[in-house]
N, CA, C and O atoms as a GROMACS GRO file, in nm:
protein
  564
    1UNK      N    1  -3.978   1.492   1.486
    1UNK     CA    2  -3.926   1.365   1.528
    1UNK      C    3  -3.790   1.342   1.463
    1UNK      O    4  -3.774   1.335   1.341
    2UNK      N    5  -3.681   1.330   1.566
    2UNK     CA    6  -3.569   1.287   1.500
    2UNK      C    7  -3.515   1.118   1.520
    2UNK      O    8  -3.524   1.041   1.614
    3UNK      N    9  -3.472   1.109   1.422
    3UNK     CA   10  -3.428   0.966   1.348
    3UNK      C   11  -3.253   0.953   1.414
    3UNK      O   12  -3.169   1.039   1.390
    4UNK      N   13  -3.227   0.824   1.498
    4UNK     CA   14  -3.072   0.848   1.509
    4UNK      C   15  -3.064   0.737   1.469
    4UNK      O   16  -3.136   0.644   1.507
    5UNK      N   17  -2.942   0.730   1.355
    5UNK     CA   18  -2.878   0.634   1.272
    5UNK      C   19  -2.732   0.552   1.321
    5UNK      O   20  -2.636   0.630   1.318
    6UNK      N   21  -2.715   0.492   1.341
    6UNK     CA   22  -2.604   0.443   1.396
    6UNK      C   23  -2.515   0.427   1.268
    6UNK      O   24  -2.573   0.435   1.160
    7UNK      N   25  -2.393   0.408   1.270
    7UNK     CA   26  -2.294   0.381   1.171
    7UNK      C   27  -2.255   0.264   1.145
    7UNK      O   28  -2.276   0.183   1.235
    8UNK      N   29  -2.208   0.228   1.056
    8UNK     CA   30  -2.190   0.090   1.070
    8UNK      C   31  -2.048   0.063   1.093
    8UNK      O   32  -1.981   0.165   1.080
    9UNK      N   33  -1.982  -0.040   1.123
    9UNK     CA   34  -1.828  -0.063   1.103
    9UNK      C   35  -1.805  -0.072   1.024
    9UNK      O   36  -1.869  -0.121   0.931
   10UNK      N   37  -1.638   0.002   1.028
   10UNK     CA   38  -1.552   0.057   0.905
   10UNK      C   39  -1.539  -0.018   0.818
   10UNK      O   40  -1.520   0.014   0.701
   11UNK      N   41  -1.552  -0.176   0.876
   11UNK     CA   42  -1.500  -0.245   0.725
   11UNK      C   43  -1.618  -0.261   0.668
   11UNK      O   44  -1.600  -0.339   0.575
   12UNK      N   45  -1.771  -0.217   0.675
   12UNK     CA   46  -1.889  -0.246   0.614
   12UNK      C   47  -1.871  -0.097   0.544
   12UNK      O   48  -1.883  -0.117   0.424
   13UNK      N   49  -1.847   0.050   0.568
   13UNK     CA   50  -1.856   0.177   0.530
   13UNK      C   51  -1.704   0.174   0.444
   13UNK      O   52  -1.671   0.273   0.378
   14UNK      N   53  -1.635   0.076   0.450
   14UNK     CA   54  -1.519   0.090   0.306
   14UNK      C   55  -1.568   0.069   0.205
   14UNK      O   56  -1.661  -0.011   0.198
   15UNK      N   57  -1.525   0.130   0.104
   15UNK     CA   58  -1.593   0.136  -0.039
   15UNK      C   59  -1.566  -0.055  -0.115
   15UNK      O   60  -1.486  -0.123  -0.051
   16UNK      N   61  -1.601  -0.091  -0.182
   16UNK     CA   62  -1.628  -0.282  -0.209
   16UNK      C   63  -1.457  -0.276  -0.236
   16UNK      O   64  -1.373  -0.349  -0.184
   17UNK      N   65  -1.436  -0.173  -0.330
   17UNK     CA   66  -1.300  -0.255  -0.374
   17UNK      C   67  -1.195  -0.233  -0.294
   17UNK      O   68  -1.105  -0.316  -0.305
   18UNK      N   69  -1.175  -0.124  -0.197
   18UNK     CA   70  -1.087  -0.136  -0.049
   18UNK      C   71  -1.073  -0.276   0.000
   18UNK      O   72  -0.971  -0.344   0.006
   19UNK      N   73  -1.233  -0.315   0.045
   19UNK     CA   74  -1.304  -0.429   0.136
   19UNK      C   75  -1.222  -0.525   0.077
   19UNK      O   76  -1.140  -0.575   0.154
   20UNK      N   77  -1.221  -0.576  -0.070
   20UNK     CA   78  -1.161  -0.667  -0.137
   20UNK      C   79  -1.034  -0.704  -0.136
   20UNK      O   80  -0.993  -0.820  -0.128
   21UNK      N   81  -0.921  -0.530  -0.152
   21UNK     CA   82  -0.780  -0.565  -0.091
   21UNK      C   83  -0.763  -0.583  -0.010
   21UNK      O   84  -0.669  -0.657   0.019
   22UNK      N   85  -0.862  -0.513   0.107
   22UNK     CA   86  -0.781  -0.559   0.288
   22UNK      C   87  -0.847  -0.711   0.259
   22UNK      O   88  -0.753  -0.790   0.252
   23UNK      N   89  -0.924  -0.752   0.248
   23UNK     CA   90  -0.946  -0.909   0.272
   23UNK      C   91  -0.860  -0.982   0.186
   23UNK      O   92  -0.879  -1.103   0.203
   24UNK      N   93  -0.755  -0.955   0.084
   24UNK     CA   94  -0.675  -1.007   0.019
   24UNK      C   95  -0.561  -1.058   0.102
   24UNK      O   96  -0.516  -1.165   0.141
   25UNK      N   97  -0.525  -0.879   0.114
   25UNK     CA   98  -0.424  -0.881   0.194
   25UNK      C   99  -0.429  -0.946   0.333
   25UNK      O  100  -0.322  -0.997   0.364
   26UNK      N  101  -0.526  -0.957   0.424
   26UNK     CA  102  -0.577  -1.027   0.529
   26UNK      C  103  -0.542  -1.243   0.520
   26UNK      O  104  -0.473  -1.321   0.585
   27UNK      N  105  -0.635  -1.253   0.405
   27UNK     CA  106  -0.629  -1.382   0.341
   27UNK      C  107  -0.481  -1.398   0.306
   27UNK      O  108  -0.464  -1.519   0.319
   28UNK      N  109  -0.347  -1.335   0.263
   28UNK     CA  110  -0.225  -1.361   0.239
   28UNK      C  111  -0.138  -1.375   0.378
   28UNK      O  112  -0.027  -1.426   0.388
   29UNK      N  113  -0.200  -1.329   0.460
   29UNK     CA  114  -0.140  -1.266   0.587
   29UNK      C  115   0.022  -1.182   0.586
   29UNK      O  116   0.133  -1.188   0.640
   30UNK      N  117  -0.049  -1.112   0.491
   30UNK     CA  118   0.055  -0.961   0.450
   30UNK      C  119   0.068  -0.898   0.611
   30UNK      O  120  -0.024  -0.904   0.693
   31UNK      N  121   0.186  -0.844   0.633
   31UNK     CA  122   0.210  -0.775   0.727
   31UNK      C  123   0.196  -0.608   0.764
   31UNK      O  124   0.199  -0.524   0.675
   32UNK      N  125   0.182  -0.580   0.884
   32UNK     CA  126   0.135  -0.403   0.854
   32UNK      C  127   0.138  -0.357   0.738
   32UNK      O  128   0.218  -0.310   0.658
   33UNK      N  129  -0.002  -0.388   0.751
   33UNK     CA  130  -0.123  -0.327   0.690
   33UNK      C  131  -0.112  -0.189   0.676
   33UNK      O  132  -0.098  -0.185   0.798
   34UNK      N  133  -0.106  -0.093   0.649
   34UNK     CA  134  -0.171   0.069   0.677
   34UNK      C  135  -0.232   0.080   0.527
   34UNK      O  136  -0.180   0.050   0.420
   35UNK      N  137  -0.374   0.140   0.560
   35UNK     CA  138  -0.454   0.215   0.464
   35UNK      C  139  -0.451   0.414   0.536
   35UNK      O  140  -0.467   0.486   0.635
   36UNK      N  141  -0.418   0.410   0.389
   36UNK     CA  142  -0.368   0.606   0.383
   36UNK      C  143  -0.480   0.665   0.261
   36UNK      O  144  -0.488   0.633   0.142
   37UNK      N  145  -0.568   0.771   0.346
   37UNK     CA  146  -0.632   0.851   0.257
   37UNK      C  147  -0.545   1.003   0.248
   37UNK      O  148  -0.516   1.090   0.330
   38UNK      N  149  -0.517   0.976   0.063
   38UNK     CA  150  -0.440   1.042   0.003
   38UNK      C  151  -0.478   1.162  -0.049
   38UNK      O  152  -0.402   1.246  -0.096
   39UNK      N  153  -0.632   1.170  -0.034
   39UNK     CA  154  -0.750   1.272  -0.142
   39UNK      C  155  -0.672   1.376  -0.141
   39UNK      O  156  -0.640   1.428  -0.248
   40UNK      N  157  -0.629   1.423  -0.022
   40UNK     CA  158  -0.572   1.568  -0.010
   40UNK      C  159  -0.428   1.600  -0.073
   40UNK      O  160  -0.393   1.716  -0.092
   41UNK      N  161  -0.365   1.516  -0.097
   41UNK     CA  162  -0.254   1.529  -0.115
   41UNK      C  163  -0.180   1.493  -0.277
   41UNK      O  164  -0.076   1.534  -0.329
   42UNK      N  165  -0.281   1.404  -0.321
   42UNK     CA  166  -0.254   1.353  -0.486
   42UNK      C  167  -0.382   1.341  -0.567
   42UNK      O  168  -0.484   1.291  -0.520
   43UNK      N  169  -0.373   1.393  -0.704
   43UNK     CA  170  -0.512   1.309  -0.763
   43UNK      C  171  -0.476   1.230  -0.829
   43UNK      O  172  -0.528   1.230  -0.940
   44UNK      N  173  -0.372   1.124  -0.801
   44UNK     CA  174  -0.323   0.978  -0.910
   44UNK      C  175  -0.396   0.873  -0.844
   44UNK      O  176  -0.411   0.770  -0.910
   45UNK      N  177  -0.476   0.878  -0.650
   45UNK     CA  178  -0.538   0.808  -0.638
   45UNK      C  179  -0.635   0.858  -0.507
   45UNK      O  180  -0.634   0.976  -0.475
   46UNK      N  181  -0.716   0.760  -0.438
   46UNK     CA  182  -0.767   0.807  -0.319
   46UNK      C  183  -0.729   0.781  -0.194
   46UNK      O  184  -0.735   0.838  -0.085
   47UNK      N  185  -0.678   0.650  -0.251
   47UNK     CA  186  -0.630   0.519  -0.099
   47UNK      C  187  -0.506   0.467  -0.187
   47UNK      O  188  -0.478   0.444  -0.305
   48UNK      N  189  -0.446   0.463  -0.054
   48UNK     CA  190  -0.294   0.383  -0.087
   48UNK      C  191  -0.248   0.262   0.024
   48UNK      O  192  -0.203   0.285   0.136
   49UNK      N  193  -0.260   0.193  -0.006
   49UNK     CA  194  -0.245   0.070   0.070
   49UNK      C  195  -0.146  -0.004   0.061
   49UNK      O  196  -0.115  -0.082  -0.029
   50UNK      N  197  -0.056   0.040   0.228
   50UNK     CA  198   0.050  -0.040   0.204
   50UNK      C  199   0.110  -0.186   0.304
   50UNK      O  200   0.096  -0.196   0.426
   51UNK      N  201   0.158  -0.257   0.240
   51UNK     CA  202   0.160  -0.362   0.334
   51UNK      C  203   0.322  -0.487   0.318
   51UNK      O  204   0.359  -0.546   0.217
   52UNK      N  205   0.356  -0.488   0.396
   52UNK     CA  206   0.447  -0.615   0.360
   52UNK      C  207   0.443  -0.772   0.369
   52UNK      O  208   0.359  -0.838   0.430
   53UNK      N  209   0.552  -0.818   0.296
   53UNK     CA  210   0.571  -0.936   0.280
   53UNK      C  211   0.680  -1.008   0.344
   53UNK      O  212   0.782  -0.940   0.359
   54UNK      N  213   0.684  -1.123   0.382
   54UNK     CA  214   0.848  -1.155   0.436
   54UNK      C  215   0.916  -1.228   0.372
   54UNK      O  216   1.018  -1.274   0.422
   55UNK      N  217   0.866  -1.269   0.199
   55UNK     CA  218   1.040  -1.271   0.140
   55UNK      C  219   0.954  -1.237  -0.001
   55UNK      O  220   0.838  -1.199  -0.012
   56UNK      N  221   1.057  -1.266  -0.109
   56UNK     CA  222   1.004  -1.230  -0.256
   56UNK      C  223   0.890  -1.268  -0.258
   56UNK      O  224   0.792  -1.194  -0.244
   57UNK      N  225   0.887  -1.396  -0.276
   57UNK     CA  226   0.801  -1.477  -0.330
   57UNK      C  227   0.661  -1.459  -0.241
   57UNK      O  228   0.557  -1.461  -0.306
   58UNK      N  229   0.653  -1.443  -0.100
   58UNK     CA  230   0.541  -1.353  -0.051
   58UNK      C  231   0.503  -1.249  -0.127
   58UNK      O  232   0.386  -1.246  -0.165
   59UNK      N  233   0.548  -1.197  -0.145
   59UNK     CA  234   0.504  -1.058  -0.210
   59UNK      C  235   0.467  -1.058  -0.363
   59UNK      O  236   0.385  -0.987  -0.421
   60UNK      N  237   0.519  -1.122  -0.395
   60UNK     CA  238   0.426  -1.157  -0.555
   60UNK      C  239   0.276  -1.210  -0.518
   60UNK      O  240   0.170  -1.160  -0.557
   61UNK      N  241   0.297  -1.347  -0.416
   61UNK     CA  242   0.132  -1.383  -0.392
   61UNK      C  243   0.072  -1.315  -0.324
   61UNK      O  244  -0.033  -1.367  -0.286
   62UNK      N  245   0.094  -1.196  -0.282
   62UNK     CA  246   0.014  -1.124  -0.193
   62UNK      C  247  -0.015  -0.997  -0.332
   62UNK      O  248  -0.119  -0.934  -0.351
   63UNK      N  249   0.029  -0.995  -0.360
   63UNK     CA  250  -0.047  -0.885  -0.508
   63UNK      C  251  -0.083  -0.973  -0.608
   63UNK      O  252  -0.183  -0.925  -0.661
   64UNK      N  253  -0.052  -1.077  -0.661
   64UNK     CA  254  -0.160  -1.172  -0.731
   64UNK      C  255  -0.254  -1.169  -0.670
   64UNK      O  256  -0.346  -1.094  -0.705
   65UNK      N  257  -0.268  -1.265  -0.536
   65UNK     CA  258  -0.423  -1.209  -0.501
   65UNK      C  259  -0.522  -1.122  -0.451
   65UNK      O  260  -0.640  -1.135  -0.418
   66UNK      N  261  -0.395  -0.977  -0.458
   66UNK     CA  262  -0.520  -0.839  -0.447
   66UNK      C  263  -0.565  -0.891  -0.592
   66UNK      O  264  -0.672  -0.951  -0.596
   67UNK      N  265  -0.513  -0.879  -0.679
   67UNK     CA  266  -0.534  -0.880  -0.799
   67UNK      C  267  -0.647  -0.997  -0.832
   67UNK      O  268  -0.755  -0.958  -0.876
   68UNK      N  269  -0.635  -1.089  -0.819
   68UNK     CA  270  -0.765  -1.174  -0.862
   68UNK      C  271  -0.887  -1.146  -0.720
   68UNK      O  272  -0.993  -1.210  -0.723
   69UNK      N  273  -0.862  -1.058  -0.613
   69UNK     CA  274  -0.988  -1.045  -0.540
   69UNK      C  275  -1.031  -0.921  -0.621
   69UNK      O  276  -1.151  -0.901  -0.636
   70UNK      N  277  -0.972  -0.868  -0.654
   70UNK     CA  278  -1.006  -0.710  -0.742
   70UNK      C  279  -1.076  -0.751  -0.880
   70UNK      O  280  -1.176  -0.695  -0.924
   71UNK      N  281  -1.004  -0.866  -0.948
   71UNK     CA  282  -1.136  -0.870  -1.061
   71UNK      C  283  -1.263  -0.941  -0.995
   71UNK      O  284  -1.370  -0.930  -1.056
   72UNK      N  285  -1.261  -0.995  -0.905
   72UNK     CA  286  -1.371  -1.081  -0.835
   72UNK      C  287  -1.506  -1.056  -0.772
   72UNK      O  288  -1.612  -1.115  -0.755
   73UNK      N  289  -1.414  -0.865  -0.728
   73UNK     CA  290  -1.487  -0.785  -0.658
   73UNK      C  291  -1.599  -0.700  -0.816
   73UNK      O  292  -1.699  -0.629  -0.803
   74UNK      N  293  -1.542  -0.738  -0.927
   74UNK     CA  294  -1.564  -0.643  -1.046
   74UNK      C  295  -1.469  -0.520  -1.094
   74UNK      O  296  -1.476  -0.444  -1.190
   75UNK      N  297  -1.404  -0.530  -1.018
   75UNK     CA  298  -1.275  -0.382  -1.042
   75UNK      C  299  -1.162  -0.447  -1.183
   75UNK      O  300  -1.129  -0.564  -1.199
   76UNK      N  301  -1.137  -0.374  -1.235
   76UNK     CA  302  -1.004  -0.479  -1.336
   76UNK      C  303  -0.889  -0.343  -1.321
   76UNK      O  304  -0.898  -0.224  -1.349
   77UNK      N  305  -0.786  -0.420  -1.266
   77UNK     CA  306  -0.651  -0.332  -1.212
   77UNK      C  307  -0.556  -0.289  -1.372
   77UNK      O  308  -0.507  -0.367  -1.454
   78UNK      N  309  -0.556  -0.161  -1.373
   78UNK     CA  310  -0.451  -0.098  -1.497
   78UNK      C  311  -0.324  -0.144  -1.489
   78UNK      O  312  -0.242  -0.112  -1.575
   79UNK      N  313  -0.291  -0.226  -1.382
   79UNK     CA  314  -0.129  -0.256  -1.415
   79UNK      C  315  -0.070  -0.303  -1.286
   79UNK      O  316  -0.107  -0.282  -1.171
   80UNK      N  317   0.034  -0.374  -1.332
   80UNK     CA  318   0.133  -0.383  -1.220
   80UNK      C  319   0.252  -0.422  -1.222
   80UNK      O  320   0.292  -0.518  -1.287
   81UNK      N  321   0.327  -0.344  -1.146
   81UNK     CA  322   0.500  -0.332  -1.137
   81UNK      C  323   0.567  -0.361  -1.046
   81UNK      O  324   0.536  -0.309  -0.940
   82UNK      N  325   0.683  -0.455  -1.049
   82UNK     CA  326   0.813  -0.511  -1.015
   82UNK      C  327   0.731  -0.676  -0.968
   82UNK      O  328   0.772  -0.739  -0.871
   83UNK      N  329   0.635  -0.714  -1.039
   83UNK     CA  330   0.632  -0.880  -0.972
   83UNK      C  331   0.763  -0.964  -1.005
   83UNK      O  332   0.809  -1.048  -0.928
   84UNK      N  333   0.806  -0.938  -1.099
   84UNK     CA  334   0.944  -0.985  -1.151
   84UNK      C  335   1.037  -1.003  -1.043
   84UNK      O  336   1.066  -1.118  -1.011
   85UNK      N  337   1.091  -0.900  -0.980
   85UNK     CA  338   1.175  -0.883  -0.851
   85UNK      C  339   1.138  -0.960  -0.768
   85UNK      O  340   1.208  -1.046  -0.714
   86UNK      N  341   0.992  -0.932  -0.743
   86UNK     CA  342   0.956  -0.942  -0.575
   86UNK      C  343   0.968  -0.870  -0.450
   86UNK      O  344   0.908  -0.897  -0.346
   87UNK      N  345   1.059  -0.764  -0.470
   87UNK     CA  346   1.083  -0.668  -0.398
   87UNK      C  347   0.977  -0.525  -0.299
   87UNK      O  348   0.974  -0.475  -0.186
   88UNK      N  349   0.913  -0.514  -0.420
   88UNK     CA  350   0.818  -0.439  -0.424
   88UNK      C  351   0.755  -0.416  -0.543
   88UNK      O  352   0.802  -0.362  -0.642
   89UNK      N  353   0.593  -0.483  -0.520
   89UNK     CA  354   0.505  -0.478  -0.641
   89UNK      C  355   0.401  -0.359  -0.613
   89UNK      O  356   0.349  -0.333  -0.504
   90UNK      N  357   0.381  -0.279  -0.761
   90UNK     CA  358   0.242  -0.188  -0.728
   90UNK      C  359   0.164  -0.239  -0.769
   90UNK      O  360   0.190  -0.301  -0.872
   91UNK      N  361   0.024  -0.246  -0.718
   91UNK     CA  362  -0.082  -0.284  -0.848
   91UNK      C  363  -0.171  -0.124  -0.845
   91UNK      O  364  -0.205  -0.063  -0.743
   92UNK      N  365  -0.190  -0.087  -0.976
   92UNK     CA  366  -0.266   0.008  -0.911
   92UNK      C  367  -0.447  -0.019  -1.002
   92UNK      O  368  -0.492  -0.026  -1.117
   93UNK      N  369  -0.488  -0.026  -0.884
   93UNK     CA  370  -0.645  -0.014  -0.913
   93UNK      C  371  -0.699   0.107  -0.936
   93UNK      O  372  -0.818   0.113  -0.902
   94UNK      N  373  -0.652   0.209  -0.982
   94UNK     CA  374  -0.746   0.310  -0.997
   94UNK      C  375  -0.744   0.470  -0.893
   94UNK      O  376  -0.691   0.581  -0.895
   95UNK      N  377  -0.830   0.396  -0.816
   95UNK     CA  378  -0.854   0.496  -0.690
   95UNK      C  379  -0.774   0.464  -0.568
   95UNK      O  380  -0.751   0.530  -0.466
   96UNK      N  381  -0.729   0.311  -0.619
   96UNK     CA  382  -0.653   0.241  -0.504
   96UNK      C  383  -0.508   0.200  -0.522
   96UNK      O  384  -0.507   0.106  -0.601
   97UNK      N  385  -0.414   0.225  -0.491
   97UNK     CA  386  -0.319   0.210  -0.535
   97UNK      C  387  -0.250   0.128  -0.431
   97UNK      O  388  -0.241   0.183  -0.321
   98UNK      N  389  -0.190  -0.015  -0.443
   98UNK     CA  390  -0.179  -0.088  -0.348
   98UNK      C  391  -0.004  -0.116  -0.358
   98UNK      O  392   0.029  -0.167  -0.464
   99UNK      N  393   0.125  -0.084  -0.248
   99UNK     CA  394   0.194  -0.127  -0.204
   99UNK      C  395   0.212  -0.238  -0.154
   99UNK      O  396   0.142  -0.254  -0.054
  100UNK      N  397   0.309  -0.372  -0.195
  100UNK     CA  398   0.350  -0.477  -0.121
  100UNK      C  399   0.507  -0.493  -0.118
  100UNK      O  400   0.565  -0.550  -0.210
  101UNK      N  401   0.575  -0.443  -0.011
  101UNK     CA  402   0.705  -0.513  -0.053
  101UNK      C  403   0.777  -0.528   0.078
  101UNK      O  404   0.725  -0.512   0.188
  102UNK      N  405   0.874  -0.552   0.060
  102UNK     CA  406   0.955  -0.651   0.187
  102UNK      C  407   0.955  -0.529   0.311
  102UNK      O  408   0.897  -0.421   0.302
  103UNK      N  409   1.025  -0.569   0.410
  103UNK     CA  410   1.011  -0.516   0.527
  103UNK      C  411   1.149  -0.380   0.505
  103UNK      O  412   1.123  -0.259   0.504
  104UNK      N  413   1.238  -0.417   0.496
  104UNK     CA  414   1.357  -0.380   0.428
  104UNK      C  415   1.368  -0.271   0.330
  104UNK      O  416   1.441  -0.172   0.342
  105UNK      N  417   1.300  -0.294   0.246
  105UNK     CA  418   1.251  -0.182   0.142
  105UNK      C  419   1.109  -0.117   0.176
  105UNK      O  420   1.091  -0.024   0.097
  106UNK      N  421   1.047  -0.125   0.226
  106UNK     CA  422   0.962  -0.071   0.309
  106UNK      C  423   1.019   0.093   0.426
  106UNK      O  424   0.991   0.212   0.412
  107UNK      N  425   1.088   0.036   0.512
  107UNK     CA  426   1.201   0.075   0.583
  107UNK      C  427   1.299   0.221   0.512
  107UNK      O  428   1.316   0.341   0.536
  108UNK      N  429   1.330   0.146   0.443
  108UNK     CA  430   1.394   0.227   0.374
  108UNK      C  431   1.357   0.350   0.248
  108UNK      O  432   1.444   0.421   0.198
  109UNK      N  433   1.212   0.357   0.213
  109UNK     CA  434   1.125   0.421   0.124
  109UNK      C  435   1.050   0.540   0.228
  109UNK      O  436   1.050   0.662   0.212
  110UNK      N  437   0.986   0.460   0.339
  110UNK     CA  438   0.934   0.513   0.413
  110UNK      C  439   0.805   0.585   0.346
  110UNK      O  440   0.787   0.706   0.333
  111UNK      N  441   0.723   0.482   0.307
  111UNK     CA  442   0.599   0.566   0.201
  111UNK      C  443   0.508   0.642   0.318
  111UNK      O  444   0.464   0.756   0.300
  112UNK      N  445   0.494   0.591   0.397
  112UNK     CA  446   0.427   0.651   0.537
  112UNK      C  447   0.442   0.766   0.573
  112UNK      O  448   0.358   0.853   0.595
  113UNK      N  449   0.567   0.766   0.582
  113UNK     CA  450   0.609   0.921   0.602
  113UNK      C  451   0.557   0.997   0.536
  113UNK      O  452   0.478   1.079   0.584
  114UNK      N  453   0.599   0.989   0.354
  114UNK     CA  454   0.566   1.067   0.260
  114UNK      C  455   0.392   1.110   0.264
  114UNK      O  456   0.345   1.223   0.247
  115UNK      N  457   0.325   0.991   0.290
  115UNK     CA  458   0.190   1.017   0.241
  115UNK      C  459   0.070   1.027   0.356
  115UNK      O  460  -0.042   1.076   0.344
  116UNK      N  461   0.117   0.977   0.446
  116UNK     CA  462   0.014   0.962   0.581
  116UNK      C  463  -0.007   1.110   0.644
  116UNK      O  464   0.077   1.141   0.729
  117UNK      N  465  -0.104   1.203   0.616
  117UNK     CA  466  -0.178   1.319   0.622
  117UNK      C  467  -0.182   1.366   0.812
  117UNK      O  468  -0.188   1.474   0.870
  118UNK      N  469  -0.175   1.220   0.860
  118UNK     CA  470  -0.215   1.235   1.023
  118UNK      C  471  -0.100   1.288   1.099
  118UNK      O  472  -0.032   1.387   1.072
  119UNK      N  473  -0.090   1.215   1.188
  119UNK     CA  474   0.022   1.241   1.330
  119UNK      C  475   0.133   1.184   1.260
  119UNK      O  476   0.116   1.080   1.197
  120UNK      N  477   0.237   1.236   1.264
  120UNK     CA  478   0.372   1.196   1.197
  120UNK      C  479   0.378   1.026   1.229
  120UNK      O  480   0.332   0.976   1.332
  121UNK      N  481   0.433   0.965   1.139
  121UNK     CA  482   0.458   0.834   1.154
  121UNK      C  483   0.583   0.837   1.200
  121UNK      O  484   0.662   0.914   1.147
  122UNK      N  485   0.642   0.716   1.352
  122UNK     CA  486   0.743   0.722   1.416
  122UNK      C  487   0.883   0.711   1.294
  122UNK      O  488   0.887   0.651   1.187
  123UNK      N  489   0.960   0.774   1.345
  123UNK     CA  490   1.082   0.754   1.196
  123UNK      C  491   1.161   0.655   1.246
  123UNK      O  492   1.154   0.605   1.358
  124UNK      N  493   1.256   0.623   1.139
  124UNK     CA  494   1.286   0.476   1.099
  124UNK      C  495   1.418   0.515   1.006
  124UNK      O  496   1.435   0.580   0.903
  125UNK      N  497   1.523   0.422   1.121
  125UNK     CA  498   1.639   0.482   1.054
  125UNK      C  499   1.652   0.412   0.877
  125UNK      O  500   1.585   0.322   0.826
  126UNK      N  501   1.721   0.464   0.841
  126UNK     CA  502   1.758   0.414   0.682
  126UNK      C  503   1.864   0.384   0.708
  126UNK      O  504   1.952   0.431   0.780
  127UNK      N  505   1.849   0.249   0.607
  127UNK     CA  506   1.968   0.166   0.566
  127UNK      C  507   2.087   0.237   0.553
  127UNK      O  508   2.089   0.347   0.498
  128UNK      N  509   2.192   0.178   0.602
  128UNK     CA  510   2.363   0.251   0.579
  128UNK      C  511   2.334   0.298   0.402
  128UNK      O  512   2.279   0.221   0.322
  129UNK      N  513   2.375   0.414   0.373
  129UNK     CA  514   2.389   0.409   0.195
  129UNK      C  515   2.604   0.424   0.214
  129UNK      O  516   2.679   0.464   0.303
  130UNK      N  517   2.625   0.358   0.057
  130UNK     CA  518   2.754   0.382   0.016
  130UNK      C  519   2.782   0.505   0.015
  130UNK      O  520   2.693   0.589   0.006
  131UNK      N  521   2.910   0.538   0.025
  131UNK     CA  522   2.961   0.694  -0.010
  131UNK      C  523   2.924   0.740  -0.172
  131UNK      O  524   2.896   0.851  -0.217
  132UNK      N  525   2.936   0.614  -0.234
  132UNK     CA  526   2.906   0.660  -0.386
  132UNK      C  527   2.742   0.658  -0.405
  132UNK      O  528   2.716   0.689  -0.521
  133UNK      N  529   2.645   0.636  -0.341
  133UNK     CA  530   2.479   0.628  -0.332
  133UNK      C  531   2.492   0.772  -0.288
  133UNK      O  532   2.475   0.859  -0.374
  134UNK      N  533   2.525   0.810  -0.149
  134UNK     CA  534   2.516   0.909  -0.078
  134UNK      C  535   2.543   1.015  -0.178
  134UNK      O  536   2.468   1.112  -0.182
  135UNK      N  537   2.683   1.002  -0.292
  135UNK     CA  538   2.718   1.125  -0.326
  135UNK      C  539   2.630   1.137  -0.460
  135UNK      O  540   2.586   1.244  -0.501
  136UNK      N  541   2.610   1.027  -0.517
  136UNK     CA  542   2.482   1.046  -0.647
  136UNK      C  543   2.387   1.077  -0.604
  136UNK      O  544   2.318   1.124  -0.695
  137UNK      N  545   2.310   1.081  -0.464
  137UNK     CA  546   2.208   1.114  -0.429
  137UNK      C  547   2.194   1.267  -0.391
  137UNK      O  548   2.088   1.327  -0.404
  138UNK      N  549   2.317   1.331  -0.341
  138UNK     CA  550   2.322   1.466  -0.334
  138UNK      C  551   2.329   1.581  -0.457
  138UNK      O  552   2.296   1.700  -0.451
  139UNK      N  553   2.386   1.500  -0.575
  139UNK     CA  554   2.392   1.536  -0.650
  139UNK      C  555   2.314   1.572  -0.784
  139UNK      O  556   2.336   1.652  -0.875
  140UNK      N  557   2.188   1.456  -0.750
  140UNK     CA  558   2.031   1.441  -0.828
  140UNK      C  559   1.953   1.539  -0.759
  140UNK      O  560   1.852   1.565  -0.823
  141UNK      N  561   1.959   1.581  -0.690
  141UNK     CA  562   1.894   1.700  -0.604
  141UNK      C  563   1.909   1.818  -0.652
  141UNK      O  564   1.862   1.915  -0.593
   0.00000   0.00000   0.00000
């Protein structure tokens, strides 16, 4: 006799403390969203979650409250960088490493590209750089 199990939906089969940032980020109404499984590609985390904000000060409250849904959930986050700016904050939880920053710098980083394992993510021109960015940048290489 065989047993057929149905699956449940994804947001019930995400691990609690995922569940906790997308509902953060959901509850902030952070903008594209993308969750990226990284397993294959880094062991600094598992999931990288990135999302924007539409000005500074969005983006600080949208990683404050991954951050207080993350201790809420029971997780306590090792750190987090650039709330100061506003530009772009990391928090990283661990296994989860969560991106928030403007549309602009988003754009221009293109973390998607770098890390999304799937079907190429559509490309996205970059910001004009200065002749003097352009030539320090050829030159760090």
């Amino acid at each position: 006799m065989t047993t057929r199990t149905r699956l449940r939906p994804a947001e019930e089969r995400a691990p609690p403390l995922q569940h906790a940032v997308t509902t953060a980020l959901d509850d902030m109404k952070a903008v594209n969203i993308r969750v990226l499984d990284v397993r294959g590609l880094t062991d600094i985390a598992d999931t990288m979650v990135i999302a924007s904000g539409n000005s500074d000060r969005h983006v600080r409250s949208i990683a404050e409250r991954v951050v207080e849904m993350a201790k809420a959930a029971g997780f306590r986050p090792l750190g987090t960088e650039g709330a100061r700016e506003g530009e772009w904050v990391l928090v990283d939880l661990q296994d989860i490493l969560v991106h928030v920053m403007l549309a602009r710098v988003r754009e221009f980083y293109g973390l998607e590209r770098l890390w999304d394992s799937g079907e190429a993510a559509p490309a996205v021109a970059a910001p004009e750089m200065s002749h003097a960015a352009a030539r320090r940048r050829r030159t760090s290489r």
